[in-house]
N, C-alpha and C positions, 0 to 999 in steps of 0.2 A: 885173720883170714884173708886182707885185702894183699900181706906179704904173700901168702902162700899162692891165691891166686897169679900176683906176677911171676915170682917164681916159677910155677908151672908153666905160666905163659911163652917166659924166658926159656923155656928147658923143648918146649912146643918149635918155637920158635928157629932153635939152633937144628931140628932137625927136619924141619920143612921148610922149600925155599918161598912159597905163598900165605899170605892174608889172607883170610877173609873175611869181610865185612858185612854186617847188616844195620843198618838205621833207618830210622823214621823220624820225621817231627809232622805232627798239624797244626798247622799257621797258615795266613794266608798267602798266596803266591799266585800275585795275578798278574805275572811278565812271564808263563811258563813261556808260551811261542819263542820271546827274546832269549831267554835263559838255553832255552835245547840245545842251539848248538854251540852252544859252549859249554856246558857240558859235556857235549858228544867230542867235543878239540880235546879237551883237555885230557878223556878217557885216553883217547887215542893216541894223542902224545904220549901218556906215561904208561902206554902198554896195559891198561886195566879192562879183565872181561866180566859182562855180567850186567845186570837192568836193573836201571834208575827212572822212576816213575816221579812225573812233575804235574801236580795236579791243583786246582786253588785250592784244596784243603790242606794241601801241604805236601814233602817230599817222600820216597820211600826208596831204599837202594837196597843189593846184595851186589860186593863187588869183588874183584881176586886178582891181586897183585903182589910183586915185593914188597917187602914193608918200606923201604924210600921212598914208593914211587906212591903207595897208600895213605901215609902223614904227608906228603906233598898235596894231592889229591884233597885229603881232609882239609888242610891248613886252608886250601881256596874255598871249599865250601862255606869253612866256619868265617872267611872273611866278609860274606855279605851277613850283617845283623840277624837275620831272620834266620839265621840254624847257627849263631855262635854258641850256642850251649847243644849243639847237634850231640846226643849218644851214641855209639858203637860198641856193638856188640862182636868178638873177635872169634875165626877157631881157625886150624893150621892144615895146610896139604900139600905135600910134597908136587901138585902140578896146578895150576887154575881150576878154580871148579866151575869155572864156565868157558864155553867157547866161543862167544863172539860179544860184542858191546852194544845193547841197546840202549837209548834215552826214547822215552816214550812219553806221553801227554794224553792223561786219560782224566776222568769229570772227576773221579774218587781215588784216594789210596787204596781201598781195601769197597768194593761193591759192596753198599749195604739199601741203597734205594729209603735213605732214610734223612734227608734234608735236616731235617732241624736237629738231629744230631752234629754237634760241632766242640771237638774235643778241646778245638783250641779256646774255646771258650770258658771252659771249666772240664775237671778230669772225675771219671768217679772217684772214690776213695781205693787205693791201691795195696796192697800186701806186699814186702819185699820176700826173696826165698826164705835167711834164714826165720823171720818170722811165722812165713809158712810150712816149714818144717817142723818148728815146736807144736805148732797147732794140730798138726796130719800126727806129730807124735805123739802127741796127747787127745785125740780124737774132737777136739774141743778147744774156742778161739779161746782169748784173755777173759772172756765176758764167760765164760762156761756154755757156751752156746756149739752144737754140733755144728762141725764141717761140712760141707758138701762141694766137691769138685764140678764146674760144668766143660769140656769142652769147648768150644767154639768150632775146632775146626769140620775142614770135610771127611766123611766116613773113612776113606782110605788111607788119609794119613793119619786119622786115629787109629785104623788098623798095624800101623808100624811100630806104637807106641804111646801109651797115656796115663795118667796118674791111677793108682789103683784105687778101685769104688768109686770111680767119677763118672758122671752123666754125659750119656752119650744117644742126640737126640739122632744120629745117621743121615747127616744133612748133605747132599750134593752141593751145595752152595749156600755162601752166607746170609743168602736174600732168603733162605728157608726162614731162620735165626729167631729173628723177630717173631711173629706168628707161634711159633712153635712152644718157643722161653712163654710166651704170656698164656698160652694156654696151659702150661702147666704150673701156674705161679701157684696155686693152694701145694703143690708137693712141697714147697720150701719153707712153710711156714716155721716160725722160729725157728730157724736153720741161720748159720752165716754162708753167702754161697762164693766161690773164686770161681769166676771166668779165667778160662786160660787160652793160648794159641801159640804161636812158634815164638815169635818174639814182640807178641805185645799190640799188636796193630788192631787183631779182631776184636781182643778181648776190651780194648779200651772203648771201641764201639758198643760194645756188646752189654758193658758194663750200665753205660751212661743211660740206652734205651730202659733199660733192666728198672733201672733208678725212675726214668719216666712212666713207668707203667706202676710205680707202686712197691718193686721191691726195695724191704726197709735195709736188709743189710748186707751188702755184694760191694767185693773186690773186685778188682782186674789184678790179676801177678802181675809184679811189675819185673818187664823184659821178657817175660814168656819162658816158654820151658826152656829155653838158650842160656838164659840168666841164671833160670835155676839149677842147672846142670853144672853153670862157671861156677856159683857160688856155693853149691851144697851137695853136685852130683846127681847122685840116681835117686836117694831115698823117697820111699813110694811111689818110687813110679818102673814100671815093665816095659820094657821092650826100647824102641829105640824111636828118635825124633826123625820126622822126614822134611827133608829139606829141596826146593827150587832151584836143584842143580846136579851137575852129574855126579855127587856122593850119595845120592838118594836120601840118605839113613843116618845120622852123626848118634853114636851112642853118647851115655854121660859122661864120660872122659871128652866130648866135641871131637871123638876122632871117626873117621868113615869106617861103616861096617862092609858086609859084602853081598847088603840089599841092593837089589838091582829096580831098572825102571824095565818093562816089557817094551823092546824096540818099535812093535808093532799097534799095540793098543792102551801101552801106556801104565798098566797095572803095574802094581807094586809087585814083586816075587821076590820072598824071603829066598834063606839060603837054603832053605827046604827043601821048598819048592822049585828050588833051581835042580834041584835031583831030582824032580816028576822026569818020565820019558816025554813030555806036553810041551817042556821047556826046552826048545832049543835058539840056540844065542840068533838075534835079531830076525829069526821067523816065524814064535810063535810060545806062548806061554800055557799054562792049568787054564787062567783064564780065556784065550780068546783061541784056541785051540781047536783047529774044526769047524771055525768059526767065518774065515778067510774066505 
């Protein structure tokens, strides 16, 4: 499978002139101040757009460049110890999928207002795709134990797209998360549960709490739905993933659908719904329509 993947990637590749990137690591990183702007030289030097969060729990980027100018870019990151084992998660677009470069310096990777979770410390136990796919196809982990999917993310981007039969608590924010997961902790009883998210950052958080509050058997997908799309596609899951950038939507192929962002208020609007008379381009969508 890991040929077939490059292969595709190669085939991706020849026909878009852009990268793009997503990574994370949590580790500690307490020179962010010193580190920003060099980071921000280097973006800049080698033409790369899109935002790179420098936090002491560690890094998180989405970046879009050539691919020389992206293995360059990498090769400096992976030189300081602390992200030489840095992941990337890759998909292709014939222009940047972002417009401008920021480096930022925020308390957290991912908002969860929960301190004493620290991933770099210990990770929960993880699921890779194909593993997760035998289990979603067989209704039941290796243990015989039912499946249950949880979300992580926010209500709207589950709206673009999510594993099918999976828990979906309609959260505005991650800071809901907490609170929510443990008030429902009797629904899971002998159950196996996967946390999931875009690529892997909520759900590693989301996981570990999960694990502090008592539940006995919870994954995090490991690489999030991104991963699971490189490495097994669509199966069991509808619709499509949204992304923090101007593609909005990358189906399981990682290629852009023709889900839009609402210029005005920010709502997702399928291609549907881009046929409402509500939706006209950057003045007004079904959702915020009337509303001006």
């Amino acid at each position: 499978m890991q040929a077939n993947t490059a292969l595709q990637a190669e085939a991706h590749a020849g026909a878009a002139q852009h990268v793009n990137i997503a990574a994370y690591k949590f580790v500690t990183f307490d020179d962010t101040e010193a580190m920003r702007p060099q980071y921000q030289d280097i973006c800049n030097r080698l033409g790369l757009k899109g935002t790179i969060l420098l936090t002491p729990e560690g890094i998180n980027m989405f970046l879009s460049g050539p691919r020389g100018h992206i293995d360059e870019f990498l090769a400096w990151v992976r030189s300081d110890a602390r992200f030489a084992d840095l992941e990337v998660k890759e998909s292709f677009s014939s222009e940047q999928s972002h417009k401008r470069m920021l480096v930022k310096i925020k308390k957290e990777i991912i908002t969860m207002r929960m301190p004493l979770i620290k991933p770099e410390e210990g990770r929960a136990p993880f699921v890779e795709a194909h593993t997760l796919k035998r289990w979603l196809d067989n209704g039941v982990d290796d243990n015989g134990k039912p499946v249950v999917m949880v979300d992580t993310r926010n209500d709207f981007e589950v709206d673009v797209g999510t594993f099918d039969n999976t828990v979906d608590y309609r959260i505005k924010k991650f800071t809901e998360f907490p609170d929510l997961i443990a008030a429902h902790k009797d629904d899971f009883a002998g159950k196996t549960v996967v946390t999931f998210c875009t690529g892997g950052i909520r759900c590693e958080k989301a996981a570990i709490h999960m694990q502090n509050i008592g539940y006995d058997n919870v994954y995090q997908l490991e690489g999030g739905i991104l991963k699971y799309f490189e490495e097994v596609g669509g199966a069991h899951y509808t619709g499509d993933c949204f992304v923090f950038d101007y593609r909005t939507a990358l189906n399981p192929k990682l290629e852009p659908t023709e889900t839009v962002q609402c210029f005005v208020c920010r709502s997702v609007v399928t291609p549907r719904q881009q046929l409402a008379p509500e939706y006209v381009y950057e003045k007004s969508c079904p959702a915020c329509y009337g509303k001006q």
